[in-house]
C-alpha positions in Angstrom: 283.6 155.3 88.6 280.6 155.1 86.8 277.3 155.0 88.4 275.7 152.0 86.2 274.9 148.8 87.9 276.6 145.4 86.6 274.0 142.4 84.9 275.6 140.9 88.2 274.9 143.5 90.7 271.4 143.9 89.1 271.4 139.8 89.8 272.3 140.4 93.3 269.6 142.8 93.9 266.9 140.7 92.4 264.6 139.4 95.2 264.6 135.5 95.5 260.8 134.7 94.2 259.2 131.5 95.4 255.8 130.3 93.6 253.9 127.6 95.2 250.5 126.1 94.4 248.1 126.0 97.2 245.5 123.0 98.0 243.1 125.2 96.1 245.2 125.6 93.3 246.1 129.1 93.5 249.6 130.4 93.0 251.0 132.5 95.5 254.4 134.3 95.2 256.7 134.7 98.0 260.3 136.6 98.8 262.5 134.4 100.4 264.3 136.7 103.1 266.4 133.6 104.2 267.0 129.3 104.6 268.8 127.3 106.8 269.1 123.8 107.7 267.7 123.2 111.9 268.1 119.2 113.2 269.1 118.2 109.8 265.3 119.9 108.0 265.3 122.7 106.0 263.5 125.7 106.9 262.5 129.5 104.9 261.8 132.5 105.9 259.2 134.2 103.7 257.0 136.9 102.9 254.0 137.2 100.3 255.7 139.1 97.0 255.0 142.0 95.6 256.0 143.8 93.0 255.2 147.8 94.8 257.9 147.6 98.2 255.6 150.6 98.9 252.3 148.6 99.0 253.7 146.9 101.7 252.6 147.2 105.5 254.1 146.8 108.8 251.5 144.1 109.0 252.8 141.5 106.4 253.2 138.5 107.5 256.4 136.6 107.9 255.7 132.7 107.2 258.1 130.3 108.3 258.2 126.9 106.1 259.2 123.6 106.1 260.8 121.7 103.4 260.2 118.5 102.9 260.3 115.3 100.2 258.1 112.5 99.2 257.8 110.1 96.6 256.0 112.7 94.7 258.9 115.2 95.2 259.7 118.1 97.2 257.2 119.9 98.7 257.1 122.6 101.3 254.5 123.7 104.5 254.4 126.3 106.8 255.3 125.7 110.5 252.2 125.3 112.1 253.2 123.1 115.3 253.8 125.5 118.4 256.9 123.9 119.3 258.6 124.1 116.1 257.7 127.0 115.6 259.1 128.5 118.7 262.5 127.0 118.4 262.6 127.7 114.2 261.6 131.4 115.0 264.1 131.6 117.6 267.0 130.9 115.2 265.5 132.9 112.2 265.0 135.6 114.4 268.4 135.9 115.2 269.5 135.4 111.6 267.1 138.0 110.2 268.7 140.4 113.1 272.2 140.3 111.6 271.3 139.8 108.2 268.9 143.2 108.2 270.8 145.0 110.9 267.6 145.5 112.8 268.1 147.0 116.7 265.1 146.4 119.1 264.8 150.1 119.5 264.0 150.6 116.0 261.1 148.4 116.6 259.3 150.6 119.6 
C-alpha cells in the first residue's frame, strides 16, 4: 500500500473556505466546520480561516450564520438574536460533538 494521498483524498482533506464581503467591504475567509437545515432555514457553523492551524487559539471564535435570500440573491448573517441562537447552538453543538468526537472531559 503506498503511502501517497489520492487528488480525491487530498479533496477530502481540503477545508470548506467561505469568503464573504462585510458592510465595510472587507473580505473575510471562513472554514465551514458544518450546515444544516433548523425550521426549514439554513444555518453554518464557522470559523475565521487561516492558513497556519498552528496560529490558531483556544480563543477563536465559532460564528453561527444564517442563510438567507432576497431579490438581490443569497446572502448570509450571523445569529445575533438570543433565542435563535440558543436553540441553533443547541443543535450544532450536538452535531459538532459527533462530528469531532469531542468528550466534555477533554474540555476541563
Amino acid at each position: 500500500m503506498s503511502d501517497e494521498l489520492s487528488p480525491e483524498m487530498l479533496e477530502e482533506a481540503a477545508p470548506d473556505l467561505l469568503t464573504l464581503e462585510d458592510e465595510d467591504g472587507q473580505e473575510c475567509t471562513f472554514e465551514v466546520l458544518d450546515a444544516t437545515d433548523i425550521g426549514g432555514t439554513r444555518y453554518m457553523a464557522v470559523v475565521p480561516y487561516t492558513e497556519d492551524p498552528a496560529a490558531l487559539d483556544d480563543e477563536s471564535e465559532l460564528l453561527l450564520m444564517r442563510v438567507g435570500t432576497d431579490e438581490a440573491g443569497e446572502y448570509m448573517d450571523i445569529v445575533d438574536d438570543d433565542e435563535e441562537l440558543l436553540t441553533v447552538g443547541k443543535v450544532f453543538e450536538e452535531r459538532l460533538r459527533a462530528l469531532y468526537d469531542i468528550d466534555d472531559s477533554e474540555l476541563e
